[in-house]
C-alpha positions in Angstrom: 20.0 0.4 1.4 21.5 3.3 -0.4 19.0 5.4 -2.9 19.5 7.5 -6.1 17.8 10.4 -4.2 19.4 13.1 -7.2 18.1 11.0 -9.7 15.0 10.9 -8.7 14.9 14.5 -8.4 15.9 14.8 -11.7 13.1 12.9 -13.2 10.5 14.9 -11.2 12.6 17.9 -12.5 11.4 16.5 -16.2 8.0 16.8 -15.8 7.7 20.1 -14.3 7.2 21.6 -17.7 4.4 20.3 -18.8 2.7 20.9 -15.8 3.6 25.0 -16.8 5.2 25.1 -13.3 9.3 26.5 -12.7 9.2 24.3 -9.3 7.4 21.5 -7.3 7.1 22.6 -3.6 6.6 18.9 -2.0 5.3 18.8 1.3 4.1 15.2 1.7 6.3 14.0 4.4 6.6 10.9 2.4 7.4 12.4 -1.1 9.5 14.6 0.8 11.3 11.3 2.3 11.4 9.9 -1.3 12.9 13.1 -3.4 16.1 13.2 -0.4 15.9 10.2 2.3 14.7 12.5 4.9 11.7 10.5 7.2 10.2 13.7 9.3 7.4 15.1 10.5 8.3 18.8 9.1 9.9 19.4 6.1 9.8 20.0 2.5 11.9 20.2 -0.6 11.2 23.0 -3.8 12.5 21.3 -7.3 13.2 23.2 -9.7 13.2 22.4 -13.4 17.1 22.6 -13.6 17.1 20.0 -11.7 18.2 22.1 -8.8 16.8 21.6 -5.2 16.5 23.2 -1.9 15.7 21.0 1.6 14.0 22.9 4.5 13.3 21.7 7.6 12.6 22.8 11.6 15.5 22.2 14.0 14.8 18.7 15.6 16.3 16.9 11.7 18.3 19.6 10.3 21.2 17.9 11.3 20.4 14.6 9.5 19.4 17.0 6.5 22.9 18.3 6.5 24.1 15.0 5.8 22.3 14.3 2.8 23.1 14.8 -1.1 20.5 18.3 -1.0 21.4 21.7 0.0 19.6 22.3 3.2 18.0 25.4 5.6 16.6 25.4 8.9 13.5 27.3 8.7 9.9 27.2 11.1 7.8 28.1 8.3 9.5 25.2 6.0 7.1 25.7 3.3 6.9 29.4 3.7 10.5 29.2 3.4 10.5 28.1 -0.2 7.2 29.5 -1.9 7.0 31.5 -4.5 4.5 32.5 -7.4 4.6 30.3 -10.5 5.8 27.2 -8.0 3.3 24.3 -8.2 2.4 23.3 -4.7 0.9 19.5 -3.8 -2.6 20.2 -3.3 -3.1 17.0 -1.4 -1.1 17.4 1.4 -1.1 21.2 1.5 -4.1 22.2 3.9 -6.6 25.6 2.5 -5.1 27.9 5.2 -1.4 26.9 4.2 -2.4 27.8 1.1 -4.0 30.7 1.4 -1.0 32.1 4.2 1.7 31.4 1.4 0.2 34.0 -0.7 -1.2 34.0 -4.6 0.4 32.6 -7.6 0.9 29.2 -6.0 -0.7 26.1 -8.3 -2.0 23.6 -7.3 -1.2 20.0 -8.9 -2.2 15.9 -8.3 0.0 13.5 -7.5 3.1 14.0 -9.6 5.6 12.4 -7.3 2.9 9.7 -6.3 2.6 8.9 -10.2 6.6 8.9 -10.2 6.9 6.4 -7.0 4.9 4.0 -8.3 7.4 2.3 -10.4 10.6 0.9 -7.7 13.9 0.6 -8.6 14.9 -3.0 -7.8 16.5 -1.6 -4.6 12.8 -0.9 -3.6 12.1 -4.2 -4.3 13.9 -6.2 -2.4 12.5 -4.1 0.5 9.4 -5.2 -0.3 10.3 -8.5 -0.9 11.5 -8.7 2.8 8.9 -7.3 4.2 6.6 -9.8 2.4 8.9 -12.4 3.2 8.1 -11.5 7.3 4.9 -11.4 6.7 4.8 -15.1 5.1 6.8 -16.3 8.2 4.6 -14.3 10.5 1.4 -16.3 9.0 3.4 -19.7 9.0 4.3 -19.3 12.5 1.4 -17.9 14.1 -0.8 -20.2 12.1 -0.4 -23.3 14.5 -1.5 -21.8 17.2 -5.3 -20.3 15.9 -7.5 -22.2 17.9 -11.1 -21.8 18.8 -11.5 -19.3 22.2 -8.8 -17.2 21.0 -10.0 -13.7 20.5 -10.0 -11.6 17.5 -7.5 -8.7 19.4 -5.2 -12.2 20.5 -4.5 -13.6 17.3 -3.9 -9.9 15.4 -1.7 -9.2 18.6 0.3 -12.4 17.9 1.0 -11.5 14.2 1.7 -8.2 14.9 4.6 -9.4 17.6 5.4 -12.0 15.7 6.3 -9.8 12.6 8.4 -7.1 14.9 10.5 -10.4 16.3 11.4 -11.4 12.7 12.6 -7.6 11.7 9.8 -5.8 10.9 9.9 -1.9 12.0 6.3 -2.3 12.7 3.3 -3.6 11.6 2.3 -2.1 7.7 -1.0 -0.7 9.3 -3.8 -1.8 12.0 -3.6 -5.5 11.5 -7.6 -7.0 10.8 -8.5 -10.2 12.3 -12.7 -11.0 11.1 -14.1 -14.6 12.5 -17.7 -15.7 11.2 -19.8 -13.5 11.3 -17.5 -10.4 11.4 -15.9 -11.9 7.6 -18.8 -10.0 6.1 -17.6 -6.6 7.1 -14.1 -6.2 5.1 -12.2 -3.6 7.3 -13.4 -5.4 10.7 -11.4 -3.8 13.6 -10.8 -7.1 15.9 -12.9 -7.4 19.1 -13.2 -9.6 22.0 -15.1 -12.2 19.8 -13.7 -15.9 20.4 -13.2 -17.9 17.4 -15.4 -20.6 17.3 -15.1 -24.2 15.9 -16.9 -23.8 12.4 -15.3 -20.0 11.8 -13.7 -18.8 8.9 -11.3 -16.5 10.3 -9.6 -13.8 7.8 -6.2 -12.2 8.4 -5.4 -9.0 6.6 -1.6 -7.7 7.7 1.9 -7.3 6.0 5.3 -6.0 7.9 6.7 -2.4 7.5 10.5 -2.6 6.8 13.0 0.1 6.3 10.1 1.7 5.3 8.4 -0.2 2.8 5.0 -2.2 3.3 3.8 -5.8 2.7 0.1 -6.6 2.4 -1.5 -9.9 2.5 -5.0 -11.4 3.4 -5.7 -15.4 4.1 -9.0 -16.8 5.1 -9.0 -20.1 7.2 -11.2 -22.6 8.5 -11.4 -23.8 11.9 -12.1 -27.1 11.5 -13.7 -28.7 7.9 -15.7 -26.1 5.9 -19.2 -26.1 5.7 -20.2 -26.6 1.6 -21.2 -22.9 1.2 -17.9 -21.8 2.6 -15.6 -23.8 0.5 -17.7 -22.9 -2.7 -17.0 -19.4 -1.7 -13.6 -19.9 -1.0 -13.1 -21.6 -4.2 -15.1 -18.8 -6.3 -12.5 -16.1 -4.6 -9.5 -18.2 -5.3 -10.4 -18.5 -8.7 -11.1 -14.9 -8.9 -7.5 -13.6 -7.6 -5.9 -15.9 -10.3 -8.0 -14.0 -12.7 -6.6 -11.5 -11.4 -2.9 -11.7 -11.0 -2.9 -13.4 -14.5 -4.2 -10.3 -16.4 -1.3 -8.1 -14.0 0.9 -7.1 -17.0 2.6 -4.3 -18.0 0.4 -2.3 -19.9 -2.9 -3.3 -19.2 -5.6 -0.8 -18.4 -6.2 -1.0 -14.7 -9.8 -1.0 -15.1 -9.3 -4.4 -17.3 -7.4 -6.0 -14.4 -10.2 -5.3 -11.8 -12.8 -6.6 -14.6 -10.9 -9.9 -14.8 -11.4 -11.0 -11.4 -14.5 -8.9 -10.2 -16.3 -10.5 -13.8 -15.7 -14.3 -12.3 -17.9 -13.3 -8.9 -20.1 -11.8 -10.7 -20.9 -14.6 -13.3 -21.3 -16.8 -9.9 -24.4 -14.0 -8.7 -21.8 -12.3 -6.1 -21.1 -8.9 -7.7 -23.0 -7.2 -5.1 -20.7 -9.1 -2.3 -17.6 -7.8 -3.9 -17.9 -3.8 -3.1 -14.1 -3.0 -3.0 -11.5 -2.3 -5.9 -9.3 -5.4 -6.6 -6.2 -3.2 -5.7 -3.7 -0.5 -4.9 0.1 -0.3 -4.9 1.8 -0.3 -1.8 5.3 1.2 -1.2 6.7 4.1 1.1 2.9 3.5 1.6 0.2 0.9 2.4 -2.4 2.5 -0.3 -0.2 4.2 -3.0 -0.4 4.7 -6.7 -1.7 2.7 -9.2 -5.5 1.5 -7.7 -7.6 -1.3 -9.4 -11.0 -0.5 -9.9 -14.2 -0.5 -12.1 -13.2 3.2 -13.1 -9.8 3.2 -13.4 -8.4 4.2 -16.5 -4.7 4.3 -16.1 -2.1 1.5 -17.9 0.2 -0.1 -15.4 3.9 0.1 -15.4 6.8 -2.5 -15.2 8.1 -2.9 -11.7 5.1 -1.5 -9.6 4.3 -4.0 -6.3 0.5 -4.2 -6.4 -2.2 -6.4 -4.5 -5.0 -8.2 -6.1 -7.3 -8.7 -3.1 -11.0 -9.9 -4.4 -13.3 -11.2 -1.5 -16.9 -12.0 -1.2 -18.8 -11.0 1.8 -22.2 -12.0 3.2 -23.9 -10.0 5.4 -24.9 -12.3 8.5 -22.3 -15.6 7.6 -19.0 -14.2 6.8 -16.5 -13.6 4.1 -13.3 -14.2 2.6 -10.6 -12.5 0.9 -7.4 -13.5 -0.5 -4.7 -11.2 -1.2 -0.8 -11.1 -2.3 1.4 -8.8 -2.8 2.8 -9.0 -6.4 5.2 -6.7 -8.9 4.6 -6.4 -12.6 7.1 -7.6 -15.0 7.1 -7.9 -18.7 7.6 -11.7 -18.1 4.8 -11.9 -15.9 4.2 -11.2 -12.3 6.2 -12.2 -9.9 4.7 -13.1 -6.4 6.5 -11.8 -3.3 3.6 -13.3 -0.6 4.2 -17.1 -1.2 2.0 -18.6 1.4 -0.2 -21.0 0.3 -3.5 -19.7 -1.4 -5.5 -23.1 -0.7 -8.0 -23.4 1.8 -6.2 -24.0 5.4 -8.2 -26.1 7.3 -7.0 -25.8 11.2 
């Protein structure tokens, strides 16, 4: 997949300015990868406000730097190698004794390149769109085989192959597999716990390809749902259409979280929904924009985002539903297409 790395340079080039800085020093490995298609573990890129750029890096990738459309050093001190006063430095991902070793007139700054990755280029897309697409074939083949006495680590192993076999570079992060009990804890790191007959079981995993991250969450039932678990199940669903309904270019993000987290709480769940409703996802698994109560930020056209509501009680379980979705000014379009209705297994 070939990238407009100069162009995107150029942009971040634009809003230097009014930040009162002459250059960006990016450091974030990933911003880094972004700004000049260089994935490393060292490296970083000054940006001028010309538009100019300079690519410094240690000597295990400055050969694959050399190939790329950015003039490029070999340095040990890549940051070092590029800092000067008046430079605006990434205050994220730049550590206090970096910062204090580079010397004064450095300034710090948020997320400027975050705020510029969040909207893709339909290149970015479609590498989404893959990777959402293994993801849904992952589910649909694994799927068959959830059965009760199956552990927790089992079945988030057999997604996690499952999704490397179709294409995937690797799973998008620590895959999370909750049965009963464990539903009520919504980042559950799978144990040796067998599912049981009875169980909801949620899934919460996506693929990582070329470098770009799915995310998707399905809760299923092993065997017919007990009432209380398909009235919550039908109180979430009803929640994430909320959701991806009020998904439009424009709207405050703090509105979309309100339109789904308002339907659990007219039901007397708000305090079983503790979580935002949402994050982008990208070059990263948790990028730019988030949904939440206090977010105040307008979405974009063409940012991938997930809408991910759940309700979780403490003792019984949970569930959560999420997709991975982009906004257009059309309305969203899904890119996780597997079925939202209660699987019953």
């Amino acid at each position: 997949m070939t990238f407009d790395y100069a162009a995107r340079r150029e942009r971040l080039a634009g809003l230097l300015p009014a930040h009162e800085v002459h250059a960006l020093l990016v450091t974030s490995p990933v911003n880094v990868r972004y700004l000049t298609g260089l994935a490393s573990s060292n490296a970083a890129v000054l940006v001028r406000a010309d538009g100019t750029a300079t690519l410094a890096t240690d000597n295990r990738y400055i050969e694959a730097a050399r190939r790329l459309d950015v003039p490029s050093a070999e340095a040990a001190d890549v940051a070092g190698s590029l800092a000067s006063p008046g430079t605006g430095i990434e205050a994220a991902s730049m550590s206090v004794a970096a910062f204090r070793r580079l010397g004064d007139g450095l300034v710090p700054l948020g997320p400027v390149v975050e705020v510029l990755r969040a909207v893709k280029d339909e290149a970015e897309l479609e590498l989404i769109r893959t990777a959402c697409a293994i993801t849904d074939q992952a589910f649909a083949d694994v799927s068959p085989r959830i059965a009760p006495g199956m552990t927790e680590r089992e079945l988030a192993g057999l997604l996690e192959r499952r999704m490397t076999e179709l294409g995937a570079d690797k799973p998008a992060f620590d895959t999370i597999v909750a049965s009963g009990e464990n539903g009520a804890i919504p980042h559950h790191t799978p144990t040796s716990r067998e599912l049981r007959a009875g169980d909801l079981v949620t899934m919460d995993f996506g693929a990582r390809y070329q470098g770009y991250h799915a995310d998707m969450t399905r809760t299923v039932s092993l065997g017919p749902p007990a009432d209380w678990q398909r009235e919550v199940y039908e109180l979430v669903a009803a929640a994430q259409r909320a959701g991806r309904h009020a998904l439009t270019p424009g709207a405050r993000a703090g509105d979309v979280d309100e339109a789904a987290r308002s339907v659990i709480e007219h039901a007397g769940h708000g305090g079983h929904f503790r979580h935002g409703l949402g994050h982008g996802v990208g070059l990263e698994i948790h990028e730019e924009p988030f949904l939440g109560p206090s977010r105040t930020g307008r979405l974009e056209d063409r940012v991938p985002i997930t809408v991910e509501p759940g309700v979780y009680l403490p003792g019984r379980g949970g569930v959560r539903i999420e997709d991975t979705l982009v906004t257009r000014e059309g309305g969203p379009e899904l890119f996780t297409k597997t079925t939202k209705e209660l699987l019953v297994l």
